[in-house]
N, C-alpha and C positions, 0 to 999 in steps of 0.2 A: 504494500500500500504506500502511496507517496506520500509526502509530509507536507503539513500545511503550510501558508505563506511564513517566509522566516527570511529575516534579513540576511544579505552577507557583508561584510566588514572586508574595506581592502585598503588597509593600511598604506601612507607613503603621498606623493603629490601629484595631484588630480589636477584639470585645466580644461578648458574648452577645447585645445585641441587633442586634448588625448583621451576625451570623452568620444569627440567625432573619430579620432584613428583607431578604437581600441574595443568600442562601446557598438556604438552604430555603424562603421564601415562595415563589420561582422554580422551584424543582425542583417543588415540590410541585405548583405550578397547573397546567404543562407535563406532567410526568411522573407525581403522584403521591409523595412522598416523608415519611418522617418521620427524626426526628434522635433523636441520643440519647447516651449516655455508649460510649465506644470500650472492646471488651472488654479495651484491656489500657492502663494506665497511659502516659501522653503526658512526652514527655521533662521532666524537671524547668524548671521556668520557663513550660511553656507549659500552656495550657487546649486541649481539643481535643472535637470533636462525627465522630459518625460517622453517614452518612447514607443509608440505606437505601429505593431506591425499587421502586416496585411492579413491576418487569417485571424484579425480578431484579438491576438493577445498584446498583453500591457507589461510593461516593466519601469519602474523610477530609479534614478540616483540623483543622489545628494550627493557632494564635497564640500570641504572644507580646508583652509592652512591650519587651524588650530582651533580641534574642537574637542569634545569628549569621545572616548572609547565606548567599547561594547561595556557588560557587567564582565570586570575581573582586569581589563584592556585598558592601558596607560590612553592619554589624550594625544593629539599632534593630528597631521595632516592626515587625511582618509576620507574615502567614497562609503557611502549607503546603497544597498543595491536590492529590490524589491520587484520580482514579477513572477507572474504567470508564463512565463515564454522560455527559449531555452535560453540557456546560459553562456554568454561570451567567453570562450578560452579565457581571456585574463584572469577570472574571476573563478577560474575552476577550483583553485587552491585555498581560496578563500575559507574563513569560518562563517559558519552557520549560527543565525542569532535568534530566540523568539521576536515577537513583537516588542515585549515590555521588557527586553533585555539590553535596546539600545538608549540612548538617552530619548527623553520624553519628548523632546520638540522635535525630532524627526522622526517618531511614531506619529504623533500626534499629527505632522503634514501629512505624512502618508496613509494614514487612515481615511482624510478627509477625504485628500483625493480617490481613495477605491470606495468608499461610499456615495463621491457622486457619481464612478462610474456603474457602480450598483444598483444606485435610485435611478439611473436613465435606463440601466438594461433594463428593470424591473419594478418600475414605479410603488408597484402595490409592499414593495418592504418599506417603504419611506414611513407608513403608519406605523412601524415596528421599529426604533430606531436602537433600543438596547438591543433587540435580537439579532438586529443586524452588525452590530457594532461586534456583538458578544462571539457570532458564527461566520464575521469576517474572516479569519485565515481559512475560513472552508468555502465559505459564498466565494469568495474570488482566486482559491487557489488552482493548478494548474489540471489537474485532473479531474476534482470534484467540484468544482463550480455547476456545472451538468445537474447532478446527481445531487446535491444539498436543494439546492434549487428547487426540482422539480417537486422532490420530498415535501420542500410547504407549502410548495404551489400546487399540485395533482394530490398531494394525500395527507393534507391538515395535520403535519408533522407527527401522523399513525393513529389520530383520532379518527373510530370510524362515524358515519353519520355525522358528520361536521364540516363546514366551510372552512376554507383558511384562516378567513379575518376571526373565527371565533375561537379557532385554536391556535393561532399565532396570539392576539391577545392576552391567551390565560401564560404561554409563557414569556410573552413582553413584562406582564406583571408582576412576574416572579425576579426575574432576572434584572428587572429595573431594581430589585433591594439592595442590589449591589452584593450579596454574598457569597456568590461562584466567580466572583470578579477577579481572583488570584488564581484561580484551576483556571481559567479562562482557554488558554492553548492545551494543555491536556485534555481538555469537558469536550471541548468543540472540536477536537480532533477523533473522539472518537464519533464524532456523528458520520463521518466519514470523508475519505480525501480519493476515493476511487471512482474511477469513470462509467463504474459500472451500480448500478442500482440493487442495494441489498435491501430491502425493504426491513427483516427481521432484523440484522444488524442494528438499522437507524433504528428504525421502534424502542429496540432493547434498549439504545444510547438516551433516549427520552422517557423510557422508566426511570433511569438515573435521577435525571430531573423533578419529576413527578414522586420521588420518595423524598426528593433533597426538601422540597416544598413541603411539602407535610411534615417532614421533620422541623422546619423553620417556623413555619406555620404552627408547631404546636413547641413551639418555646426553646428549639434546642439549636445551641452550635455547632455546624457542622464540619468536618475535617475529609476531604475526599479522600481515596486512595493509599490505604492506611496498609501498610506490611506487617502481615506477621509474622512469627519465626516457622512455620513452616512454608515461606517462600511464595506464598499466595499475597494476592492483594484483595483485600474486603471494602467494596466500596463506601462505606461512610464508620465514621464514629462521631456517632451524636451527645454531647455534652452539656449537660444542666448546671445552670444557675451553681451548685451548691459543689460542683465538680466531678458527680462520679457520671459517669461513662457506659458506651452501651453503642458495640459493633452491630452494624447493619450492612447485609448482604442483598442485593434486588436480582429479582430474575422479572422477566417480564415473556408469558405467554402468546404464544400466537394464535390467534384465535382459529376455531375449528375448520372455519372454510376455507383455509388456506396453511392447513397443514393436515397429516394420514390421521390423526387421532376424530375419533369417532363422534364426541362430544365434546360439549366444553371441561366438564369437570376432570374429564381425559387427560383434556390439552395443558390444564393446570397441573394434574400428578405429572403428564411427562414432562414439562418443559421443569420442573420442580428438582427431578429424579438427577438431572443431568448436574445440577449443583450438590446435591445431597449427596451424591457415589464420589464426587470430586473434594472439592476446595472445604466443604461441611465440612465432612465426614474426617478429612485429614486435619482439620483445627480442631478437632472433637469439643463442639461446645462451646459456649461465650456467645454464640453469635446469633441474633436478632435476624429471622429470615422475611423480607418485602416479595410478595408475589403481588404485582401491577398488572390489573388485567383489562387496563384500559383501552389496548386494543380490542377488546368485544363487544358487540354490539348490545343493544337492550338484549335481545331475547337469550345471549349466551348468556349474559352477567347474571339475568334474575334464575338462569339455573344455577349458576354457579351459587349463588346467593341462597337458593333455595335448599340446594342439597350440602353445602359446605363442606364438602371434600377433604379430607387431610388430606396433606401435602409429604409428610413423609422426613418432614422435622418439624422441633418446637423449641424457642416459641417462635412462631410466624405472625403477619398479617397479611391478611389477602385481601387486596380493596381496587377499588377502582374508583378513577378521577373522571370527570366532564369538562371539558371548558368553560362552562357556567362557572367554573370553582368548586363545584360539589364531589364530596369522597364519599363512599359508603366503603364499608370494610368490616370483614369479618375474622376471629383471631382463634389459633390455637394455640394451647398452650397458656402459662405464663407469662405473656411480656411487660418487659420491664421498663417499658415507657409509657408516660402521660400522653396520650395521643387526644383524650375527647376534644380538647379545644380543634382539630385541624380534619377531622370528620366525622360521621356518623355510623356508631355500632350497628347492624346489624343480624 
């Protein structure tokens, strides 16, 4: 899978013409490309070109004589370099940077600039303006731009029975708290950066979400991607007020019509079974198990709801979200969290 947008750092002195001899004489011959002034102002101190090639993809650089480093990298002269397209020999050697790894005034220009070129390709994200902000390295990277994309626009980011604007909302709302705001490149990387459409995948990567929210939602701090010592990673520990703790693992089922299991409550033990023989069962205990079974539609949910299945650990909860905001959820087990404030028993 490719990696989402990341900057690269190329240390040493930059110039107009060795941007044109080194930058775009290459893109050009290869690709086709032309250069030109970036629609929005480049951080104070630096000069910067934006490069537009003919099949549609985008790349930026910034330089500078004397500016700040990557996180870790002394300051002095060096290029910023940011696209979706291929990469200029000079720059092969280059390091690799996150977003929020370079200094902030030259994230912060290039952000702008790929979100207006993101509200022109696709006007209807400009309502969403953290979701877009948040799943920028995936909306605009070079593989999965495609593929993130169509996910909010053809399938209401895995809500079934729903519009985009009503389930892009309910995670515009979440995500404007600002508290996934530090996972930001890990969270949105896993949504995906592939050319090709997983649907199960992305779903799975938006139960994450959808448990983080109720976990926030019902009072607690959350910590993503938390290792244990048997070499797994458990997706959250949610942390109360008073400091004790409480590992949460999410699976998220796919719903019956689109996978061999015969019913809903099926579909719940088996997508269940696959974490329980794995990552459970070798951490033996502690751990707080999320079954999200918000891909199903009304009439799977109110079976699953009716017959409440165990799942094959405890303690669990098994609930499902709407974009309305509404949870219902049903639990086995003991668990060890104050959930009522963030939905409804059933």
């Amino acid at each position: 899978m490719a990696r989402p947008l990341r900057f690269r750092y190329a240390p040493g002195s930059w110039s107009t013409g060795r941007v044109r001899s080194d930058l775009l004489g290459p893109l050009d011959s290869n690709i086709g490309a032309t250069a030109g002034d970036p629609w929005y102002a480049p951080p104070s101190g630096y000069e910067a070109r934006r490069f537009d090639m003919d099949d549609g993809s985008l790349a930026l650089f910034c330089w500078t004589d004397d500016g700040e480093g990557p996180d870790g990298v002394g300051g002095g002269p060096g290029g910023y370099w940011l696209g979706n397209t291929e990469t200029p020999s000079t720059l092969w050697r280059t390091e690799k940077y996150a977003l929020a790894d370079v200094p902030f005034g030259v994230t912060r220009w290039a952000e702008k600039e790929l979100l207006a070129v993101l509200y022109e390709d696709d006007p209807w994200l400009e309502d969403f303006p953290h979701l877009s902000w948040y799943f920028l390295p995936v909306l605009c990277s070079k593989d999965g731009a495609g593929t993130t994309r169509e996910f909010f626009r053809e399938h209401a980011a895995g809500f079934p029975d729903a519009d985009r604007f009503e389930a892009l909302g309910f995670y515009e709302q979440f995500l404007a708290t600002g508290v996934m705001d530090d996972e930001r490149e890990e969270m949105a990387s896993k949504l995906g950066t592939s050319e090709y459409m997983d649907l199960t995948r992305m779903t799975a990567t938006m139960g994450e979400f959808d448990a983080a929210r109720l976990l926030v939602n019902a009072g607690y701090d959350i910590e993503p991607e938390i290792e244990v010592t048997t070499d797994h990673v458990i997706d959250f520990r949610a942390t109360r007020d008073d400091g004790t703790s409480t590992l949460v693992e999410v699976t998220r089922p796919v719903a019956p019509n689109r996978r061999s299991a015969g019913t809903p409550s099926a579909a719940v033990r088996d997508t269940v079974e696959t974490k329980t023989s794995g990552q459970l069962e070798a951490h033996g205990g502690g751990i707080t198990l999320f079954v999200d079974c918000s891909s199903f539609p009304d009439d799977d949910w109110f079976a699953v709801r009716g017959e409440r299945p165990e799942v094959g650990h405890r303690p669990a909860v098994v609930f499902r979200s709407r974009p309305d905001g509404r949870t219902e959820a049903y639990r086995k087990g003991s668990v060890p969290l104050e959930l009522d404030a963030a939905l409804e028993w059933v």
